[in-house]
N, C-alpha and C positions, 0 to 999 in steps of 0.2 A: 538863327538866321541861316540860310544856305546858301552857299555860296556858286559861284557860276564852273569851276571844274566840278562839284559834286551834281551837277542837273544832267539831265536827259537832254541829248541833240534833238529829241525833236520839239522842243519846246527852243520858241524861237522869234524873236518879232512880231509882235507885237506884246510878247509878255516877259517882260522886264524881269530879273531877278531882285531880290530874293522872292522865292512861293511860300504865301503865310495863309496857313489854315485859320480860315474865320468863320464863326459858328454864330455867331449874336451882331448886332448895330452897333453896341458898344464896343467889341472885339474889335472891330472894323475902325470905329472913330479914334481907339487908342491906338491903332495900329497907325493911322495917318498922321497923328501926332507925333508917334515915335521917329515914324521916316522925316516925319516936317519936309513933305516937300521932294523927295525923293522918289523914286518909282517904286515899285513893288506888285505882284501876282497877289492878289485875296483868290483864295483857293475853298472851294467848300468843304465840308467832311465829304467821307467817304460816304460814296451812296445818296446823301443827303440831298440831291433833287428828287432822289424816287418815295422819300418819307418824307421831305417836309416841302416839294415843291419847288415850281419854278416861280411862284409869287413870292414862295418867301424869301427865295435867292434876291429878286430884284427887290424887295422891301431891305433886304439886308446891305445891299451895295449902293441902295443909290444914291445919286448925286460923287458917285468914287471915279476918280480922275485916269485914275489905273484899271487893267486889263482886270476882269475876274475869271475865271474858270468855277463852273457846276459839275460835280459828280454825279452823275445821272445812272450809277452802277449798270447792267446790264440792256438799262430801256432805251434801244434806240428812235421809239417813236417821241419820246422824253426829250432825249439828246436834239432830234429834229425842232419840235416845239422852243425849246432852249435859244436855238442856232434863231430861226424865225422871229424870234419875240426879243433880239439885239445883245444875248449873252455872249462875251467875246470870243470865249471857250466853253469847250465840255469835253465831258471823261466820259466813253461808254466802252465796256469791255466786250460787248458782243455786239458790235455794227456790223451787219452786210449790205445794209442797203444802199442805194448808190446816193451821191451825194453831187451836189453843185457843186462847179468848179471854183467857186466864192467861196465854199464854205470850208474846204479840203484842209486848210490848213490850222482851220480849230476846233478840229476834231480828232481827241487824241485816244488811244485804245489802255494807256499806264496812267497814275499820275504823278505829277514831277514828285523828288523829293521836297517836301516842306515844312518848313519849321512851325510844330506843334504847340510848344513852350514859352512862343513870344508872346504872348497873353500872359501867362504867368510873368514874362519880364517887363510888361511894360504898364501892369496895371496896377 
């Protein structure tokens, strides 16, 4: 778990601490079990909108109560798409293009610290 001095200031409302890397549905459903009820970030892998999509982000979240974040690695026509199609966050490391003033604030260029392992703890 990560805790809120170890995060990044700019991660900030509307995404709850702790940031839990989630890779699969089931990752995800045992992650909500574990919190029971608590908030929490479902954070993608790395890169993992640009190789496995933004269908499978939302196949992988949905119906999740809590904020998610897509790593979108460098694409920001990806990251756009993402933003557009209701993902709360995204990670794109090379954005220039200009953004709505809606969307400014989840879209982040890092991403936060988060706990890898809680799948191994909680499965």
């Amino acid at each position: 778990m990560t805790y809120p001095h170890e995060t990044s200031s700019i991660f900030f409302p509307p995404f709850p601490h702790p940031f839990v890397t989630i890779s699969t549905r089931q990752t995800l459903l045992q992650a909500q079990r574990h919190f029971a009820g608590q908030p929490f970030t479902a954070v993608s892998p790395p890169h993992a909108g640009a190789s496995l999509g933004i269908d499978w982000w939302l196949h992988v979240t949905k119906g999740l109560s809590c904020p998610s974040v897509l790593d979108c690695g460098a694409s920001a026509s990806l990251a756009l798409e993402a933003l557009h199609r209701g993902i709360t966050g995204v990670i794109c490391r090379d954005f220039r293009a200009g953004l709505p003033a809606d969307m400014k604030d989840r879209l982040f260029s890092q991403r936060p610290p988060c706990e890898d392992r809680l799948a191994l703890k909680i499965m």
